[in-house]
N, CA, C and O atoms as a printed pandas DataFrame, in Angstrom:
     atom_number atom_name residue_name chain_id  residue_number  x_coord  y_coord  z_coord
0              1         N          UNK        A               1   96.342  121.078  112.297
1              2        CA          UNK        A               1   97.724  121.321  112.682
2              3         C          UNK        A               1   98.125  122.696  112.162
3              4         O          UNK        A               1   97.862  122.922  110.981
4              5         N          UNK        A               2   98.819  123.791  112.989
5              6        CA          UNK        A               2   99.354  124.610  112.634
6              7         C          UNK        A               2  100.657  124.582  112.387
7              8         O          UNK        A               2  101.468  124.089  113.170
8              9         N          UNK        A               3  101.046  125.265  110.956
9             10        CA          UNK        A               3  101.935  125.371  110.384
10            11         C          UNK        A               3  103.398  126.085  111.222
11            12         O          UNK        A               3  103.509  127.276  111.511
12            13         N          UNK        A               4  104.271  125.163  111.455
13            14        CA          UNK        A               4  105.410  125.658  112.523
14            15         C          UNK        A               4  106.460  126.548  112.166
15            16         O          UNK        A               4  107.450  126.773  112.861
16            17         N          UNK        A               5  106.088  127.275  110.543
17            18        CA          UNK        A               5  107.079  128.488  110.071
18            19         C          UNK        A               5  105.784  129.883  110.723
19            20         O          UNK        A               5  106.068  130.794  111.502
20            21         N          UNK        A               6  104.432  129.615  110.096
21            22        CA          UNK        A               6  103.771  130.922  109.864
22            23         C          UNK        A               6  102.724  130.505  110.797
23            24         O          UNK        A               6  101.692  131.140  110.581
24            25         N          UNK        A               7  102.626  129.735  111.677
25            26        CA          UNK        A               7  101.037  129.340  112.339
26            27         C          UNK        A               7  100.213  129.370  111.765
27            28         O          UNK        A               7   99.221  129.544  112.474
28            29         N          UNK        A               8   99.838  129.243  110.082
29            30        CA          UNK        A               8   98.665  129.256  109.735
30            31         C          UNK        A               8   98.287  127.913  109.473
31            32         O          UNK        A               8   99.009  126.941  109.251
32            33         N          UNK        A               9   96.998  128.004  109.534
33            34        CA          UNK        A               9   96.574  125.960  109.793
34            35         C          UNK        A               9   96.723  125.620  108.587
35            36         O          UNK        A               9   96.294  126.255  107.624
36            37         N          UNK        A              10   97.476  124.370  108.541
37            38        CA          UNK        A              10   97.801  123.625  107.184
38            39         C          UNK        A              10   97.295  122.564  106.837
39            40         O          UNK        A              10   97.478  121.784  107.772
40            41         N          UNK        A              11   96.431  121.763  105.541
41            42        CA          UNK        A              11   95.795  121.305  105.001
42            43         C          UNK        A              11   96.833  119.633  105.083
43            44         O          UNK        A              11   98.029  119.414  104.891
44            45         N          UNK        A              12   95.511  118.610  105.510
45            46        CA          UNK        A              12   95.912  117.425  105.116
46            47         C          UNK        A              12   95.529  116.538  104.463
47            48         O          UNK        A              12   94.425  116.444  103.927
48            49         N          UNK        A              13   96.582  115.639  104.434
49            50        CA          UNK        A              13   96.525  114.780  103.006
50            51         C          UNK        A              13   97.446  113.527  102.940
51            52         O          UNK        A              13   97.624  112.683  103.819
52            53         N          UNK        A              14   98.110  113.617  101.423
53            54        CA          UNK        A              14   99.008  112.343  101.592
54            55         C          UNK        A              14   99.881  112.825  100.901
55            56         O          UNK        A              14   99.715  113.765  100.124
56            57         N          UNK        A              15  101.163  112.096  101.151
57            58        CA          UNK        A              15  102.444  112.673  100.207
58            59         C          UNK        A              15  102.971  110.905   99.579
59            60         O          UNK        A              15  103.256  110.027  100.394
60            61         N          UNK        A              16  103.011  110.685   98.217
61            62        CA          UNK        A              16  103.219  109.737   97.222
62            63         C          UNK        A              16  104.820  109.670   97.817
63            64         O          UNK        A              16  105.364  110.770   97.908
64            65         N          UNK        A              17  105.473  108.703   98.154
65            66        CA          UNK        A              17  106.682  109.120   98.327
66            67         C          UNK        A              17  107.596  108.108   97.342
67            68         O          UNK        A              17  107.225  106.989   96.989
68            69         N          UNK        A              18  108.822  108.717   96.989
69            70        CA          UNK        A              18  109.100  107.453   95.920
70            71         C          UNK        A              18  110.177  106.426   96.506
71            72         O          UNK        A              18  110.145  106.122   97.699
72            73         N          UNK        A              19  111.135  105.898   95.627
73            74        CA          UNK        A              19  111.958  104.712   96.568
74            75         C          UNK        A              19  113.408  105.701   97.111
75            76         O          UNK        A              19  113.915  106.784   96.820
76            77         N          UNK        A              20  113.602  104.831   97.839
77            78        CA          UNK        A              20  115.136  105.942   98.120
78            79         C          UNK        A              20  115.166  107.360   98.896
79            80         O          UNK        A              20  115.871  108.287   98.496
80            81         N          UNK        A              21  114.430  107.440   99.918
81            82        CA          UNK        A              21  114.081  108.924  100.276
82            83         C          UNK        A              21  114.577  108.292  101.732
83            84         O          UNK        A              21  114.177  107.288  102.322
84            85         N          UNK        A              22  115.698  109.352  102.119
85            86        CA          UNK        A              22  116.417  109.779  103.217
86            87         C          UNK        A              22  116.522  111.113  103.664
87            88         O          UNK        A              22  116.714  112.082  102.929
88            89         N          UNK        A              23  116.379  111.137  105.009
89            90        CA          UNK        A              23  116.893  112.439  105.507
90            91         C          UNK        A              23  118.247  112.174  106.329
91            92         O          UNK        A              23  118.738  111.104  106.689
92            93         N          UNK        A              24  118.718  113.569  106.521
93            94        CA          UNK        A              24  120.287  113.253  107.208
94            95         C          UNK        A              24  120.693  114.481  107.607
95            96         O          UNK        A              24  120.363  115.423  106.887
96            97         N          UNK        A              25  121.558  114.777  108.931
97            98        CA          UNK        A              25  121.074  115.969  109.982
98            99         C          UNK        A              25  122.651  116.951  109.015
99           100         O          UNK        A              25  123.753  116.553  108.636
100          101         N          UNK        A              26  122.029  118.157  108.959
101          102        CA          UNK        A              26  123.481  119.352  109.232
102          103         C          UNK        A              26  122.819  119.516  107.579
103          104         O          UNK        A              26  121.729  119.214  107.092
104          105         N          UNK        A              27  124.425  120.327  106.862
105          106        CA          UNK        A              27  123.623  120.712  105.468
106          107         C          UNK        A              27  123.810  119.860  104.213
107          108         O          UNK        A              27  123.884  118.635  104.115
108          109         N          UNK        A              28  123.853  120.589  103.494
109          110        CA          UNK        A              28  123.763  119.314  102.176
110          111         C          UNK        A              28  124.420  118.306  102.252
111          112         O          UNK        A              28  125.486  118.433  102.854
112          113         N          UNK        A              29  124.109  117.028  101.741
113          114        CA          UNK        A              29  124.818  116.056  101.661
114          115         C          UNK        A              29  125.486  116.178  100.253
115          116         O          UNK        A              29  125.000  116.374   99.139
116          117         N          UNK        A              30  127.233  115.928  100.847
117          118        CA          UNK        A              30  127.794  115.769  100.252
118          119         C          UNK        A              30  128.587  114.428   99.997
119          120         O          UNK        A              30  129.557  114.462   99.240
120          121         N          UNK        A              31  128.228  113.317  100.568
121          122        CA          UNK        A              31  129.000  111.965  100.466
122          123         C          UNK        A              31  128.099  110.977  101.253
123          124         O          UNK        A              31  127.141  111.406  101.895
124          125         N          UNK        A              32  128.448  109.449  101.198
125          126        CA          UNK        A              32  128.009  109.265  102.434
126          127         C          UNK        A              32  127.779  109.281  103.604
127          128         O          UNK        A              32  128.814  109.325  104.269
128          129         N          UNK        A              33  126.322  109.255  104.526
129          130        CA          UNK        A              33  126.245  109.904  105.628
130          131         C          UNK        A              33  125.578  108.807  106.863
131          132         O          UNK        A              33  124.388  108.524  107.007
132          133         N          UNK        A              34  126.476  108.427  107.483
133          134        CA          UNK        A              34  126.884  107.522  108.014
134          135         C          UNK        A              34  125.249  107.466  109.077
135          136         O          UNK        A              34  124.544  106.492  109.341
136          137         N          UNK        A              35  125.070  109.134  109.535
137          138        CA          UNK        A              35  123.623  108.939  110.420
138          139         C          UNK        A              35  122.373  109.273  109.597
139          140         O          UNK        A              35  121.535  109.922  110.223
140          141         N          UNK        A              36  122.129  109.029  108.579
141          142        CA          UNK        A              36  120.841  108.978  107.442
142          143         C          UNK        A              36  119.975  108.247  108.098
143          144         O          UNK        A              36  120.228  107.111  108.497
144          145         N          UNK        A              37  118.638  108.972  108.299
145          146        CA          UNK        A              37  117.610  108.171  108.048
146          147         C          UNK        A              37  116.604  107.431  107.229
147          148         O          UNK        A              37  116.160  108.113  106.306
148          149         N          UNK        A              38  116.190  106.386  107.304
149          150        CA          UNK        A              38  116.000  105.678  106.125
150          151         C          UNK        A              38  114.162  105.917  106.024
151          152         O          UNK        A              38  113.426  105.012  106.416
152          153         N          UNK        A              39  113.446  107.539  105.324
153          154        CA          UNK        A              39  111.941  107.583  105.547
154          155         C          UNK        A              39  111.532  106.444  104.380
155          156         O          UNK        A              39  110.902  105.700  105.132
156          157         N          UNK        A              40  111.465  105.912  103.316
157          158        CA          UNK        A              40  111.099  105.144  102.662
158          159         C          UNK        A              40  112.358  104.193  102.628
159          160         O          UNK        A              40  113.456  104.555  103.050
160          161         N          UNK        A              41  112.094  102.861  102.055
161          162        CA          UNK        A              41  113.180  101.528  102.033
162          163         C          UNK        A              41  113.558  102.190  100.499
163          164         O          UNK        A              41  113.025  103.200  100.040
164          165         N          UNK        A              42  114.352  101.570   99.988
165          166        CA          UNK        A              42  115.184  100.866   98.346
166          167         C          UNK        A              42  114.275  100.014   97.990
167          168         O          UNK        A              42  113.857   99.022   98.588
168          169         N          UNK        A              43  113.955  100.507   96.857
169          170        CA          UNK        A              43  113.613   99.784   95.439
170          171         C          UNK        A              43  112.095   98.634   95.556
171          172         O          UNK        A              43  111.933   97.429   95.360
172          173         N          UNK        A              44  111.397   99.518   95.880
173          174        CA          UNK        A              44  109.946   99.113   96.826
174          175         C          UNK        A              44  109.368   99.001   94.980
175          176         O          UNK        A              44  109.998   99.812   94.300
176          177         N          UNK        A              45  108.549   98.341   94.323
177          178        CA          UNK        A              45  107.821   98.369   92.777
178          179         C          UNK        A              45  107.043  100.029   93.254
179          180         O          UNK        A              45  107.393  101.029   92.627
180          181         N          UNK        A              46  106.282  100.112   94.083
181          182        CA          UNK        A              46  105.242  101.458   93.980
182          183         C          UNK        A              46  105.550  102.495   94.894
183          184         O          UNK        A              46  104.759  103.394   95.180
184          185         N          UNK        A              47  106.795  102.368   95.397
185          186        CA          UNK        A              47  106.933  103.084   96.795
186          187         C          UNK        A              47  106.542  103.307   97.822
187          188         O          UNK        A              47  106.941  102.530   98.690
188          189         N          UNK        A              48  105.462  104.587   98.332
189          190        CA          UNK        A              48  104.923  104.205   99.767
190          191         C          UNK        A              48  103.821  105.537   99.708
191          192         O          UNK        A              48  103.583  106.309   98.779
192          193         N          UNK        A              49  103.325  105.478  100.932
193          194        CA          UNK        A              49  102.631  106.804  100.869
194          195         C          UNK        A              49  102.421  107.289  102.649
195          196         O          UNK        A              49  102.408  106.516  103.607
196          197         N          UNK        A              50  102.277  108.749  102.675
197          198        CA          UNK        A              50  102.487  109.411  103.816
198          199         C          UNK        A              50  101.977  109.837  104.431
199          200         O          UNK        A              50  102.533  110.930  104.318
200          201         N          UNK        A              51  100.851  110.087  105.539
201          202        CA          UNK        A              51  100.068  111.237  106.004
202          203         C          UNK        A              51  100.856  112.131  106.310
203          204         O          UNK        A              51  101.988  111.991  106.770
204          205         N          UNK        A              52  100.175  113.309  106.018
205          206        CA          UNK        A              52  100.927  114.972  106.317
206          207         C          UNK        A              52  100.248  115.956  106.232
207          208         O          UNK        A              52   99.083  115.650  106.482
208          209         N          UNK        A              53  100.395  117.342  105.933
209          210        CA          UNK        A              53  100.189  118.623  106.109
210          211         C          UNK        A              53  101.639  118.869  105.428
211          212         O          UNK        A              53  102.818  118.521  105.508
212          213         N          UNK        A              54  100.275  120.158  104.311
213          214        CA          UNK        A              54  101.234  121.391  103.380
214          215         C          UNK        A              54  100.445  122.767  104.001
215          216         O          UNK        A              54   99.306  122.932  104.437
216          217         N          UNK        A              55  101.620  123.681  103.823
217          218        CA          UNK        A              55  101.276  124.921  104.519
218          219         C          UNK        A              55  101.107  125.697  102.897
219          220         O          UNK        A              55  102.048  125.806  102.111
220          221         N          UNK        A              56   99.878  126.120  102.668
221          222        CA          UNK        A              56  100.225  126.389  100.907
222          223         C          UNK        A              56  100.699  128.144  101.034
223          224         O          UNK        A              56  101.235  128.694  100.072
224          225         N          UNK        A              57  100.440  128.836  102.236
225          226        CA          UNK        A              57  100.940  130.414  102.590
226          227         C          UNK        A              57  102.528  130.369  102.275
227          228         O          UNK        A              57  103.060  131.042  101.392
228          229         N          UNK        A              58  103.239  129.419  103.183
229          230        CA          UNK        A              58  104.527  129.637  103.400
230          231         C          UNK        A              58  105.207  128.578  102.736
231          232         O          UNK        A              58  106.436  128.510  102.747
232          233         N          UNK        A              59  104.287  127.524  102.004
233          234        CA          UNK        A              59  105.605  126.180  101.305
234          235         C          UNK        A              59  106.038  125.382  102.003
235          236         O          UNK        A              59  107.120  124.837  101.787
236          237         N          UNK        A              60  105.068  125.055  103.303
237          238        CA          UNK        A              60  105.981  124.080  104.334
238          239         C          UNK        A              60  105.388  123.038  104.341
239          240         O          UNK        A              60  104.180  123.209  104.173
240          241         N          UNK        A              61  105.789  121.655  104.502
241          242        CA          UNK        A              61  105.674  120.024  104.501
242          243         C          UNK        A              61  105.582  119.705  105.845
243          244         O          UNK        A              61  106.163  120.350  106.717
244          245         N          UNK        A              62  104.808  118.643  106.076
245          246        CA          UNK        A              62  105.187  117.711  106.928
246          247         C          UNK        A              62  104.812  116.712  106.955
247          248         O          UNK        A              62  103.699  116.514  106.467
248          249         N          UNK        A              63  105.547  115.621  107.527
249          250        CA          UNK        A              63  104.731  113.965  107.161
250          251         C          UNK        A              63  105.717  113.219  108.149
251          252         O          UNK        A              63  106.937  113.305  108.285
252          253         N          UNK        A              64  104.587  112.321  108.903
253          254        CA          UNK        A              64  105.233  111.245  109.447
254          255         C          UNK        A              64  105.450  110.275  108.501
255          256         O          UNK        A              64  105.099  110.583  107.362
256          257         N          UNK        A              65  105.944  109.163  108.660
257          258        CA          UNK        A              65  106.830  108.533  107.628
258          259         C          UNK        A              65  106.413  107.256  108.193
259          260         O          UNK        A              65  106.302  107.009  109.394
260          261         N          UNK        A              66  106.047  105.953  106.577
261          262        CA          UNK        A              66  105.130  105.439  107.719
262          263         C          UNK        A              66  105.476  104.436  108.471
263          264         O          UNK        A              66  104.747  103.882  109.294
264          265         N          UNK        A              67  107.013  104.069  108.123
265          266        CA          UNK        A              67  107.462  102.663  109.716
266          267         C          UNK        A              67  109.515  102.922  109.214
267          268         O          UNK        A              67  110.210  103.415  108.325
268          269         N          UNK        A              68  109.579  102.539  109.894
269          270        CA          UNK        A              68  111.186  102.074  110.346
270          271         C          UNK        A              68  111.508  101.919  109.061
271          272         O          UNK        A              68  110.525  101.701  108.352
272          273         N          UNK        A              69  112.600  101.956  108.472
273          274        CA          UNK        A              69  112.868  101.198  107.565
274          275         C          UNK        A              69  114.723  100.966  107.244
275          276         O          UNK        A              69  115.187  101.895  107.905
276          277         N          UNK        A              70  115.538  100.470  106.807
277          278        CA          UNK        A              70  116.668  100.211  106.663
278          279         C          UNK        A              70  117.119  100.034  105.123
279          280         O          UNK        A              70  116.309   99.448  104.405
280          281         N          UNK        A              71  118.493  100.540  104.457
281          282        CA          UNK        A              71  118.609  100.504  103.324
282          283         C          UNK        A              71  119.103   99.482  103.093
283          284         O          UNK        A              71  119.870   99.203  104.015
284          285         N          UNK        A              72  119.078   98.166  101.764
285          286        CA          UNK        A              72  118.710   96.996  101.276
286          287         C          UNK        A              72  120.091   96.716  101.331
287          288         O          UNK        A              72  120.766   97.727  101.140
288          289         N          UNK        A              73  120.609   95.896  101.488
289          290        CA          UNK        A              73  122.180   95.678  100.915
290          291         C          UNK        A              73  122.334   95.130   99.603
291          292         O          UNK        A              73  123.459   94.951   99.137
């Protein structure tokens, strides 16, 4: 896979991911964010793990994430 900042081919692997990891669109989050996505669940004992690609030239990530998930009530 080439790296989508610098096109240089980026190395794969796995990313350890821990509990509680969301993404959520526009810039920092500052409160709750009503369209968050949920990449790992809440309060998993070992968390999860990721296939991906690091770009080690430019510092760039990527990882599919590995199923659906929803935050716990």
């Amino acid at each position: 896979m080439n790296c989508p900042k610098c096109n240089a081919e980026m190395e794969r692997g796995h990313f350890t991911l821990p509990n509680n990891v969301t993404w959520y669109p526009g810039d920092r989050k500052t409160g709750i964010v009503k369209d968050q996505v949920w990449l790992v669940g809440r309060w998993t004992l070992f968390g999860d793990q990721a296939e991906g690609y690091i770009c080690q030239k430019c510092r760039w990530a990527a990882f599919q994430y590995p199923h659906e998930t929803k935050p716990s009530a």
